[in-house]
C-alpha positions as CSV (number, residue, x, y, z in Angstrom):
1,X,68.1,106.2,274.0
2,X,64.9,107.2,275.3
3,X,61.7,108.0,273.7
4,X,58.7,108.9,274.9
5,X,55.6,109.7,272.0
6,X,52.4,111.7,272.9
7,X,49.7,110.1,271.0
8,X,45.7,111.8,271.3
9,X,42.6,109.4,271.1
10,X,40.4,111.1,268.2
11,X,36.5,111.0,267.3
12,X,36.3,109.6,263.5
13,X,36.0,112.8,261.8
14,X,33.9,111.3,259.2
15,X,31.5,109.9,261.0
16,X,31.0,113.1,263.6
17,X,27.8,115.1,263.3
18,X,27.2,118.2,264.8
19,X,23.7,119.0,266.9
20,X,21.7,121.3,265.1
21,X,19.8,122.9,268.2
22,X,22.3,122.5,271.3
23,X,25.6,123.3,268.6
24,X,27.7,120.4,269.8
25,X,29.5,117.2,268.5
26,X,27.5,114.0,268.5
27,X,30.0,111.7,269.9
28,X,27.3,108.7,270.9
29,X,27.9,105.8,267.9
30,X,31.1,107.9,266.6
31,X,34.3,105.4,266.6
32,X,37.4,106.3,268.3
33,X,41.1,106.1,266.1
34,X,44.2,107.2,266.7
35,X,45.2,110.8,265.8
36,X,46.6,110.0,262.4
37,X,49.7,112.7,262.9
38,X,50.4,111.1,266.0
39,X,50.3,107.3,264.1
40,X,53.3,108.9,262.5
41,X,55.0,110.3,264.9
42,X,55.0,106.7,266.9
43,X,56.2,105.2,263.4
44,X,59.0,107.5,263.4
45,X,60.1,106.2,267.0
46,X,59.8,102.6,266.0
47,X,61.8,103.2,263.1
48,X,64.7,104.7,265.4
49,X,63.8,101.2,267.5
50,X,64.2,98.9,264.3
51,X,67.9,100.4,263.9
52,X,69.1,100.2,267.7
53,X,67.8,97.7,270.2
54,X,68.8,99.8,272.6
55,X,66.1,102.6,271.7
56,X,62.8,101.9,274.3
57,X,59.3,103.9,273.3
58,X,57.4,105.0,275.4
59,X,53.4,106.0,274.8
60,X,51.5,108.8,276.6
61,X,48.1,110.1,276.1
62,X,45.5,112.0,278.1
63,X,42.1,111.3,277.7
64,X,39.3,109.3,279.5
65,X,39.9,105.5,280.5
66,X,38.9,104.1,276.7
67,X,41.6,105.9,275.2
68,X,43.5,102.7,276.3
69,X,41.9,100.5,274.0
70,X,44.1,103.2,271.6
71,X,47.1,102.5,273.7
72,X,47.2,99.0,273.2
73,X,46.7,99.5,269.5
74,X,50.3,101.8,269.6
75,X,51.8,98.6,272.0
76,X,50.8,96.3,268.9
77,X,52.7,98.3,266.7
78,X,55.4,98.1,268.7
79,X,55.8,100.6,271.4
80,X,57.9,99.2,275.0
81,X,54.9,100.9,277.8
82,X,52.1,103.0,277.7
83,X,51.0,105.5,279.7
84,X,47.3,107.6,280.3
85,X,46.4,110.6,282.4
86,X,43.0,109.8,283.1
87,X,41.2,112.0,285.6
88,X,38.2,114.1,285.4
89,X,40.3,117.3,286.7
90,X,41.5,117.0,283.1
91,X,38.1,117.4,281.6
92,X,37.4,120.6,279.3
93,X,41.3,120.9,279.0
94,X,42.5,123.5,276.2
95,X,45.8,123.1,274.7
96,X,47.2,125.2,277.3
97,X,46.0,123.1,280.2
98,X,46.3,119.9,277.7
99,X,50.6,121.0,277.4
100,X,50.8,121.6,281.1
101,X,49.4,118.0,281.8
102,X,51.4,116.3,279.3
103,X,54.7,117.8,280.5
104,X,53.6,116.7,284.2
105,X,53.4,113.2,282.5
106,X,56.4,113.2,281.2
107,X,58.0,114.5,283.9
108,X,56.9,111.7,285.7
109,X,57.8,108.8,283.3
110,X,61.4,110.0,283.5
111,X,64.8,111.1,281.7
112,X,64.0,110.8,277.7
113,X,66.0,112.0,274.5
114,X,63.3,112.8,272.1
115,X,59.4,113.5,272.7
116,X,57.5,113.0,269.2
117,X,54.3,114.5,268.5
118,X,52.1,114.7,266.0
119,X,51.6,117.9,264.1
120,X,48.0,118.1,265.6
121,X,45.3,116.4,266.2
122,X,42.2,116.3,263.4
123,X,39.6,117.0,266.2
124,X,40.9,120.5,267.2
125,X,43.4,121.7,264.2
126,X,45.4,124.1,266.7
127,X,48.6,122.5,266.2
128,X,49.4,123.7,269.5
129,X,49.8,121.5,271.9
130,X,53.0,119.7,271.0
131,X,55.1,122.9,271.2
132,X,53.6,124.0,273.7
133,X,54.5,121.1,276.1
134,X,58.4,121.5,274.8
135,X,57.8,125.0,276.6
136,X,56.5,123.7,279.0
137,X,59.6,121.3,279.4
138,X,62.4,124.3,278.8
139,X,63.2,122.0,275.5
140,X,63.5,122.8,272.0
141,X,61.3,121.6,269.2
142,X,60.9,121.1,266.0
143,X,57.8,121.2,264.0
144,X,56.2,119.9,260.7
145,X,59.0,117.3,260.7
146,X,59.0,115.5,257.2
147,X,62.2,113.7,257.4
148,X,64.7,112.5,260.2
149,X,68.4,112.5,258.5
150,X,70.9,111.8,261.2
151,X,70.7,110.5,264.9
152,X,73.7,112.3,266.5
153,X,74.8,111.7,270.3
154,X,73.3,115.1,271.3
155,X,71.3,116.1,268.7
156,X,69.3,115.2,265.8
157,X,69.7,116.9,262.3
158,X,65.6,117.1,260.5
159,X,63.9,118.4,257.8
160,X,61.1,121.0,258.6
161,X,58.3,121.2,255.9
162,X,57.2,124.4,254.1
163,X,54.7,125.6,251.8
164,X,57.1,125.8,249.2
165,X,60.1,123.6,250.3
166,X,61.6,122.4,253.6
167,X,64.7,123.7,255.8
168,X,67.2,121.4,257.5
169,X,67.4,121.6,261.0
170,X,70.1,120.7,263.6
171,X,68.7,120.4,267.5
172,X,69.9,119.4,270.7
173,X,68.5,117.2,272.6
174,X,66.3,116.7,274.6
175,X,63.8,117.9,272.3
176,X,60.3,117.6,270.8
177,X,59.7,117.0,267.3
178,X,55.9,116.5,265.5
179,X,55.2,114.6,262.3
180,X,53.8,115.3,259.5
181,X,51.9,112.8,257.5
182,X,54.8,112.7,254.6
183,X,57.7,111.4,257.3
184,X,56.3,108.1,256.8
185,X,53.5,105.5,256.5
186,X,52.1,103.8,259.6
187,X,52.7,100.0,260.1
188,X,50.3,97.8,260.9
189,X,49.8,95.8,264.3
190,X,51.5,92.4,264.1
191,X,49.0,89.2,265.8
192,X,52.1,88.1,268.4
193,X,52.0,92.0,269.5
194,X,48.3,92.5,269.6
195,X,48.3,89.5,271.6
196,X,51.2,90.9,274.4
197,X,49.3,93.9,274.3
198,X,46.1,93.0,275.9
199,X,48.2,91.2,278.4
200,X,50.2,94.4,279.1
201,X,49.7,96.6,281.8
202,X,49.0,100.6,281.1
203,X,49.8,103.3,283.5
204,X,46.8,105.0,284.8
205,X,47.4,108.3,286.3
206,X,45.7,110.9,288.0
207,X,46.9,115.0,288.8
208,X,48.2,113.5,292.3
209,X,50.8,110.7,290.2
210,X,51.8,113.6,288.7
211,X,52.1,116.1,291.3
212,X,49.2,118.4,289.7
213,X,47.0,120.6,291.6
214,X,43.4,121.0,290.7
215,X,43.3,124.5,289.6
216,X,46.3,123.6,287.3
217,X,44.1,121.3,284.6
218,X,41.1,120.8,282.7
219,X,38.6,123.9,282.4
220,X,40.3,125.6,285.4
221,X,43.1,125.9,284.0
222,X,42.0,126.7,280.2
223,X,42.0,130.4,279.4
224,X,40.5,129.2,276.0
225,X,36.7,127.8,275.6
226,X,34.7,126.2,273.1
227,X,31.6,128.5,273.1
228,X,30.1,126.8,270.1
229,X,30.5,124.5,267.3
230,X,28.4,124.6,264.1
231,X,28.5,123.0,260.5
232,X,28.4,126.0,257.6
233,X,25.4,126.4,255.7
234,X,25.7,124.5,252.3
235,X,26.6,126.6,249.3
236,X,23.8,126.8,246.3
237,X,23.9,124.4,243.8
238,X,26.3,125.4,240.6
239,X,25.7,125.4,237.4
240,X,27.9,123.9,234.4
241,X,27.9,125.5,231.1
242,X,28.8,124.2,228.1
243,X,29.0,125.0,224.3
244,X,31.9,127.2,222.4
245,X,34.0,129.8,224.6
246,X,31.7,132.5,223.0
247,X,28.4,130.9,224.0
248,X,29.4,130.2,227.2
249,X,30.3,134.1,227.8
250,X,27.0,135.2,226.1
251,X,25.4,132.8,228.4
252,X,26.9,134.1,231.6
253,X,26.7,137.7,230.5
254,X,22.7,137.0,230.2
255,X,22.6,135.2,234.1
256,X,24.6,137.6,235.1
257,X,21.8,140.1,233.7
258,X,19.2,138.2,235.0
259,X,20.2,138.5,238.3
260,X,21.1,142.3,238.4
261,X,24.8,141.7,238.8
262,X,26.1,143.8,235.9
C-alpha cells in the first residue's frame, strides 16, 4: 500500500504579530512548525506503516525551499521520501491554486491508496484545501477523520467527527482523508531517524516537474485574495461583582442606570 500525506509548513501562531500600519503578518523572527493537523495525519500513516511493512509514506508539501527543514522533521518520524513544490509561480497561492498544485504533485509522485490531510492548516482556517485536491484528483474524501476502524483491500471504513457525535464511513479507495487532532497523538522524532534524515535527499520541484503552466498557480491562478489582515480591537476591561445575589442585582441595576442603559 501506498501513501502519500500532504503536510503545510506553518508560522508559530503564537508568536505572529500583525503590522499595525501596512495590516500584514510579521513573519521576520516568527519560527516555523509543522501544521499540527497535518502532524496527525502523518501519525495516522505511520501507524498503518507500524502494522504492515509493506505500507511506504510518502511526504508532500508546497511552500518555499525552508519548508524542508519541516520535511526532514516528518522523515524523523518516520516517513519513506519527501517531496516540495518549491517555485515562485506558486507564490500568493489560494486554496484553489494551493489544490491544483498539490494534485499536480501527486500526480507526479505516482499510483497511491490513501492521501491524508490535515483538517487545515492554523495559518489560514479554510479547511479547504484538502478536499479540494481529492476534486481535483476525481477521488473521494473524507473529512474531520477522528478514527480509522478497518483497512479493507479497496476501501477503508472511518469515523467522521461531529458537533454532537460522529458517523461511520465506508470509502473506496483511492481516496483522501484529513485528521483531526483527536485521531491520535504525534510521535516524536527518534535520534537514528533524525540522523538518516539530514542525509536524505528531498524532491524539489518546480510547475515544469509537474507539468504546470504558469497561469495555472500562485496568484494567477487564485480567484481569492488576502486584501487585509488586522488584529480586533481589545474589549474594555470587566468588572467582577461580588456580595449576596440581591446586592449584586441592585448593583448592576445602578451601573446599568449610570450608564443610560435601562
Amino acid at each position: 500500500m501506498k501513501i502519500i500525506v500532504c503536510a503545510k509548513q506553518v508560522p508559530d501562531t503564537n508568536e505572529v504579530k500583525i503590522d499595525p500600519v501596512k495590516g500584514t503578518l510579521i513573519r521576520d523572527g516568527v519560527p516555523s512548525i509543522l501544521n499540527p493537523d497535518d502532524a496527525n495525519a502523518l501519525e495516522a500513516a505511520l501507524e498503518l506503516k507500524d502494522k504492515d511493512s509493506d505500507i511506504s509514506v510518502s511526504v508532500l508539501s508546497m511552500g518555499p525551499p525552508q519548508a524542508t527543514y519541516m520535511l526532514r522533521e516528518c522523515l524523523a518520524m518516520g516517513a519513506d521520501d519527501a517531496y516540495l513544490l518549491s517555485s515562485r509561480t506558486f507564490g500568493g497561492a489560494d486554496t484553489c491554486a494551493t489544490s491544483t498544485t498539490l494534485a499536480a504533485g501527486i500526480r507526479t509522485i505516482g499510483s497511491y491508496d490513501i492521501i491524508f490531510a490535515g483538517r487545515q492548516a492554523i495559518d489560514g482556517d479554510t479547511a479547504q484545501v484538502g478536499p479540494q485536491t481529492a476534486q481535483r484528483l476525481g477521488i473521494p474524501s473524507v473529512t474531520y477523520v477522528q478514527k480509522i476502524r478497518e483497512i479493507k483491500d479497496k476501501s477503508v471504513i472511518v469515523e467522521r467527527q461531529l458537533e454532537d457525535g460522529y458517523e461511520v464511513i465506508e470509502v473506496q479507495t483511492p481516496c483522501l482523508l484529513t485528521a483531526v487532532k483527536e485521531l491520535n497523538s504525534p510521535r516524536y522524532m527518534t535520534i537514528e531517524r533524525i540522523e538518516d534524515a539530514y542525509k536524505a535527499e528531498i524532491k524539489i520541484w518546480n510547475e515544469n516537474d509537474v507539468n504546470l503552466k504558469a497561469e495555472d498557480c500562485g496568484l494567477k491562478a487564485s480567484p481569492t485574495q488576502v486584501f487585509k489582515s488586522f488584529t480586533p480591537p481589545p474589549k474594555g476591561k470587566g468588572e467582577m461583582l461580588s456580595g449576596t445575589v440581591g446586592e449584586m442585582a441592585s448593583s448592576l441595576v445602578a451601573k446599568l442606570q449610570e450608564k443610560h442603559v435601562i
